[in-house]
C-alpha positions in Angstrom: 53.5 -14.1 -48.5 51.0 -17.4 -48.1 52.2 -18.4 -44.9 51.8 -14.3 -43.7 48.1 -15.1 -45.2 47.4 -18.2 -43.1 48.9 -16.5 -40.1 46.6 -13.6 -40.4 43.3 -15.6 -41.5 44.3 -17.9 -38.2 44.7 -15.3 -36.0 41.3 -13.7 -37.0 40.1 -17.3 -36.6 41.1 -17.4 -33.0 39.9 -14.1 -32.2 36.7 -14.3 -33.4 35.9 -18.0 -31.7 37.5 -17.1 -28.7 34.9 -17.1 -26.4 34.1 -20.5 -27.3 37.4 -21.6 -26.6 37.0 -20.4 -23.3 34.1 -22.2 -22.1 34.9 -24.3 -19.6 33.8 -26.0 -16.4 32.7 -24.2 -13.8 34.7 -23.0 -10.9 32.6 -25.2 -8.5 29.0 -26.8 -8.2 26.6 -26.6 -5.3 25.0 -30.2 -4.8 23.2 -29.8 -1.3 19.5 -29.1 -2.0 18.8 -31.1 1.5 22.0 -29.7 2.9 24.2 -30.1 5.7 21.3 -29.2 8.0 19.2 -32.1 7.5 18.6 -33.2 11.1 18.7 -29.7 12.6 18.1 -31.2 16.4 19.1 -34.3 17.7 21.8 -34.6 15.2 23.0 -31.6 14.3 26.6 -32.5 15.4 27.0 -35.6 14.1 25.4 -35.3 10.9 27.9 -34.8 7.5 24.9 -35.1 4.7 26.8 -31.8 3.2 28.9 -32.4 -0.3 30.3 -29.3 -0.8 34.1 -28.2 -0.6 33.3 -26.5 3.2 30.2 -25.9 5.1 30.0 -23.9 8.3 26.8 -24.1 10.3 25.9 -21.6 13.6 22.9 -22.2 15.0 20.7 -20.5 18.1 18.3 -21.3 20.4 17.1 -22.0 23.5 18.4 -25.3 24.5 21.2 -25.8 21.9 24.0 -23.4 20.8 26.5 -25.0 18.0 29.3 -24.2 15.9 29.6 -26.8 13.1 32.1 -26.8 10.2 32.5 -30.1 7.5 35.6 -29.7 5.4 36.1 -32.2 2.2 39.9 -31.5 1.6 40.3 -33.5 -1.6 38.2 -31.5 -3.5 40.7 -28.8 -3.5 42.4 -30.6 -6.5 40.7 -30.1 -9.9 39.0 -32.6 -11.0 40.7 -35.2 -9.9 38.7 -38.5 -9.6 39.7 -40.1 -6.0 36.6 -43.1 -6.3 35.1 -43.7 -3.0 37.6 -41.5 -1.5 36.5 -38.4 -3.4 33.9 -37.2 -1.0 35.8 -37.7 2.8 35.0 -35.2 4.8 36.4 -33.9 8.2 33.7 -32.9 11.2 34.4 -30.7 13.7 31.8 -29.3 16.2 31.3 -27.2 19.4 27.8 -28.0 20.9 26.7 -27.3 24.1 30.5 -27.6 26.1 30.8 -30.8 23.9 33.5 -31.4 21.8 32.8 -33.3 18.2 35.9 -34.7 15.8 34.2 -37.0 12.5 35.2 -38.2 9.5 33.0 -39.6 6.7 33.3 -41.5 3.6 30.4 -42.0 0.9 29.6 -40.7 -3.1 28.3 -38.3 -4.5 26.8 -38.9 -7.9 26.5 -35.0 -8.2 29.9 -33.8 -7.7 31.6 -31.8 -10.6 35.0 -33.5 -9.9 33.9 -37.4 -11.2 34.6 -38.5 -14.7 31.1 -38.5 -15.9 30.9 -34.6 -15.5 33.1 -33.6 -18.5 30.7 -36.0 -20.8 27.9 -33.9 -19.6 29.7 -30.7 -20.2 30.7 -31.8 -23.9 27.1 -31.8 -24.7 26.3 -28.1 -24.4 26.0 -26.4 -27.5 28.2 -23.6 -27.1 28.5 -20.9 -29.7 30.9 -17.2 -30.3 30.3 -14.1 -29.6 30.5 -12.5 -32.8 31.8 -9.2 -33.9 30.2 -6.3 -34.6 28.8 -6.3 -38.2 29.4 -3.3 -40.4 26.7 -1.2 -39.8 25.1 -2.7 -37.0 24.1 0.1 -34.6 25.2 0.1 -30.7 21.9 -0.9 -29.5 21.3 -3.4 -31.9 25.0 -5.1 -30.9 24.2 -4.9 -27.3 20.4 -6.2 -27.8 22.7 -9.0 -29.4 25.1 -9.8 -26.8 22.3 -10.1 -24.2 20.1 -12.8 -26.2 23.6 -14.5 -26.6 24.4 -14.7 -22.9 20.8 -15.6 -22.2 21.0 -18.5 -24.2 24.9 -19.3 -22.8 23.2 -19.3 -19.3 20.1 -21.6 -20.3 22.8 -24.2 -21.4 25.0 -23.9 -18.2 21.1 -24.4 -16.6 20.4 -27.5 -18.5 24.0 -29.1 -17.6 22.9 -28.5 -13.8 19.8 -30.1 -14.1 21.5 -33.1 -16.2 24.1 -33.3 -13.1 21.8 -33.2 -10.5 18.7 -35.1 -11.8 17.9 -38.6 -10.1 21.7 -38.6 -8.3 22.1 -40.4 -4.9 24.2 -39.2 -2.2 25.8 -41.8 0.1 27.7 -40.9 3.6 29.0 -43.3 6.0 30.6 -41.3 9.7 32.0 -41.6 12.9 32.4 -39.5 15.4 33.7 -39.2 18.6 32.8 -36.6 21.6 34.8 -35.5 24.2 33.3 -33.9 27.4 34.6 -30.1 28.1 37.1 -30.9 30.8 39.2 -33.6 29.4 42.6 -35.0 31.2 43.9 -32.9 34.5 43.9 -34.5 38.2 40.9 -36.4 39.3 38.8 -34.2 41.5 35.7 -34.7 43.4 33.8 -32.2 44.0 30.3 -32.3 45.8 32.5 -35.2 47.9 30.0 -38.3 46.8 33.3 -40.9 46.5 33.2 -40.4 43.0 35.9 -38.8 40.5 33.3 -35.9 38.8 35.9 -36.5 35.7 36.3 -39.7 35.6 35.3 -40.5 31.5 36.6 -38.2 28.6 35.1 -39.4 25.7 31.6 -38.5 26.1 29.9 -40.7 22.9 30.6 -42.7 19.9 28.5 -42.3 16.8 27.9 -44.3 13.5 25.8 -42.5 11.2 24.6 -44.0 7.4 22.5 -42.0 5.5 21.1 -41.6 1.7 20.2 -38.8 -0.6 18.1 -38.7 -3.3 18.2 -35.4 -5.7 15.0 -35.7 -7.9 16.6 -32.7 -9.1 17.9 -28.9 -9.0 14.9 -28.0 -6.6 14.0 -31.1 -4.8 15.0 -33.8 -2.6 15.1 -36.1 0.2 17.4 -37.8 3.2 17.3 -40.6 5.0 19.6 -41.4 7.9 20.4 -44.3 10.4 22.2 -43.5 14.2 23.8 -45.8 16.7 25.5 -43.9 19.6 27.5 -45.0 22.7 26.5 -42.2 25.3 27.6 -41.2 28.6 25.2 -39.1 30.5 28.2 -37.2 32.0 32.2 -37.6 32.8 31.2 -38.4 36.9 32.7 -42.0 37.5 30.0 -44.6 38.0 27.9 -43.6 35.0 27.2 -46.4 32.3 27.0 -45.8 28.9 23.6 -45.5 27.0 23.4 -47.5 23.7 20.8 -45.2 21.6 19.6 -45.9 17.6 17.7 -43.6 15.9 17.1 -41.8 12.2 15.7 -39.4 10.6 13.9 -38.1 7.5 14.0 -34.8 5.6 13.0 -33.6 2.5 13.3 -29.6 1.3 11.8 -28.0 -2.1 12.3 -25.1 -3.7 9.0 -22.9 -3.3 10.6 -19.3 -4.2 13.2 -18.4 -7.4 15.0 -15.3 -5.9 16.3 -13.8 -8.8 14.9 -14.8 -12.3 17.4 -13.5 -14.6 20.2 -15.9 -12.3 21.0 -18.1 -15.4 22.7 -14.8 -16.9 25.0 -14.2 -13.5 28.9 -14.5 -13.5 28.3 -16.0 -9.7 25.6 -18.5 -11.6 28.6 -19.8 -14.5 31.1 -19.8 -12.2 29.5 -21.9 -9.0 26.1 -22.6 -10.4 24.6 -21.7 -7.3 20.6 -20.6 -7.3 18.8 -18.1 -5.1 15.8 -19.3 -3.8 13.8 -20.3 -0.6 13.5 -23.3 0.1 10.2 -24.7 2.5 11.2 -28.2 4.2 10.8 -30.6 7.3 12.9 -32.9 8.9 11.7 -36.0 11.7 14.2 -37.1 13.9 13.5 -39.9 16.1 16.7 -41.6 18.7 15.6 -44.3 21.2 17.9 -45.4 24.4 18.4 -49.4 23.9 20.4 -50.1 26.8 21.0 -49.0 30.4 17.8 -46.8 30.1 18.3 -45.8 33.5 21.6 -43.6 32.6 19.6 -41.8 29.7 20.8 -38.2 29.5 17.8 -35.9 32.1 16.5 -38.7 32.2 14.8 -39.1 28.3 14.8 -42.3 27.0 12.9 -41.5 23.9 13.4 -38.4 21.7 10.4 -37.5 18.6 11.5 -34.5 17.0 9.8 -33.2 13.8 11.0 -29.5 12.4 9.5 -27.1 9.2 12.2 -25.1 8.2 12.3 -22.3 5.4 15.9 -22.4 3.7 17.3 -18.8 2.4 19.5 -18.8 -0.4 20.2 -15.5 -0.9 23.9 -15.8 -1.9 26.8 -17.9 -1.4 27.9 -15.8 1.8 24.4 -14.9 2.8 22.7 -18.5 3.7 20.5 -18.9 6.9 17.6 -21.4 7.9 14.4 -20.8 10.4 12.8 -23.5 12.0 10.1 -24.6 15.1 10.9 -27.9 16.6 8.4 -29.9 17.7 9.9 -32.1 20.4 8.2 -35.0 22.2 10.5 -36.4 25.0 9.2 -39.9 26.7 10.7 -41.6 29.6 10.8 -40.9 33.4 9.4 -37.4 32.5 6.9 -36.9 29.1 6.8 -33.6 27.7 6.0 -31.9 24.4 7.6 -28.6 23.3 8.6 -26.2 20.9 10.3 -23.3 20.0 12.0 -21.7 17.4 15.7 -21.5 16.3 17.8 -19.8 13.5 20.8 -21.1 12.2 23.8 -19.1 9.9 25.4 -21.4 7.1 28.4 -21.0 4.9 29.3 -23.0 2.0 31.9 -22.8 -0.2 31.2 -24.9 -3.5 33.5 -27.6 -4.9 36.7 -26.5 -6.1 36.9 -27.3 -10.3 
């Protein structure tokens, strides 16, 4: 008869604490507040400052068309703590009939799946969602369960801001470009003496670049570029050694939806609505064998305001106006807008 006892008082133990049994970490964590559309212009292909599980980028406008997506295939393990590995991430982009293949290595001080993430989870304060007392009215048991998620979705809110607050980002890429036609008979077209596709690989490209998360709503990007460019595949051409960077910062100026701390999307991927207002200066310089620079530019000054639209996890898309100075045996200023489509899928947990 005791042990029936202990059974029964366990089992209404259990059932009564259940929910805090049950909280755990979340599905997946979005990390990107720059994002993977930090140099929206001159290095839109070659860029990988993007940390989540996948990212998809289409962009449109007048001079360039791309289709972009970075993959990270580790983090479809849970939690499993690969060091500097962790964060490799595969590149693979369509941009203007030129073919892109990276991958990148770096850190992410952010990401959900390091060690140091279950230490911050241990510190919420989780509590369980009692019963229905005898005599508590309907209302006053939903009024209840409301205030109690509330407060459930302020501490999943304060473990984001602990896991993204002062966190660098590190990436180190390469990537290689191939020209649209590659292999097939050597042909020459316009019958100058000279194969038209001579060369395959159209560049190589070493990027380095640093993120700094001051937190949840805020941060900044800095970048480094070297490239080996060819101004097309036509035999004769030399390639064009070009070093650049950039610099881009993006806020939060806008909280879409006030009550997101409260979602089932917010819990499971803690992922925020919001706008975002930023700007991004990209600046690439040709080094050597000037007189090969692609149409002829040997200096490139880009600077872009973009807004950022977080609606949802599916629904993500950026605006922005280029502002591009071109210097070499033609100088030119110019603008014009372009919008871009992104996709991101969070870490997997």
């Amino acid at each position: 008869m005791k042990n029936l006892i202990r059974f029964k008082l366990l089992i209404l133990f259990v059932l009564n604490n259940y929910n805090s049994f049950c909280q755990e970490l979340p599905d997946g964590a979005y990390t990107s507040v720059v994002g993977p559309n930090s140099e929206p212009v001159i290095y839109n292909d070659v860029n990988m400052n993007t940390y989540e599980l996948l990212s998809t980028n289409i962009q449109f406008s007048e001079k360039n068309n791309i289709q972009k997506v970075v993959f990270n295939p580790l983090k479809l393990w849970e939690y499993d703590d690969y060091g500097f590995w962790q964060d490799t991430r595969i590149n693979i982009v369509q941009k203007n009939g030129v073919t892109t293949f990276g991958v990148g290595i770096g850190y992410d001080g952010a990401s959900i799946n390091r060690e140091r993430v279950q230490g911050l989870f241990n510190k919420i304060n989780f509590s369980a969602l009692r019963t229905k007392n005898n005599g508590e009215s309907e209302a006053d048991y939903e009024s209840y369960k409301v205030d109690f998620y509330k407060t459930q979705g302020e501490e999943y809110a304060s473990f984001y801001e602990d896991l993204l607050k002062n966190t660098i980002k590190l990436n180190f890429g390469y990537n290689i470009s191939f020209f649209e036609v590659i292999g097939g008979d050597k042909v020459d077209l316009d019958e100058d003496g000279f194969n038209d596709n001579e060369n395959i690989v159209e560049s190589h490209n070493y990027t380095g670049s640093f993120t700094y998360l001051f937190n949840s709503k805020h941060a900044i990007s800095v970048s480094g570029h070297i490239s080996n460019k060819l101004n097309s595949p036509k035999e004769g051409e030399k390639r064009v050694l070009y070093i650049g960077g950039s610099l881009s910062y993006a806020g939060e100026i806008i909280e879409l939806n006030k009550k997101y701390k409260s979602t089932k999307e917010y819990k499971s991927t803690l992922f925020r609505p919001a706008i975002l207002l930023g700007f991004s200066l990209e600046y690439q310089n040709a080094s050597k064998n000037k007189g090969f620079a692609k149409d002829n530019i040997t200096e490139k000054i880009v600077f872009t305001p973009f807004l950022d639209f977080k609606i949802n996890p599916k629904t993500q898309f950026r605006i922005g106006v280029p502002v591009q100075s071109f210097n070499g045996l033609r100088d030119e200023v110019s603008f014009g807008p372009f919008a871009q489509w992104t996709l991101q899928i969070a870490n997997k947990g």
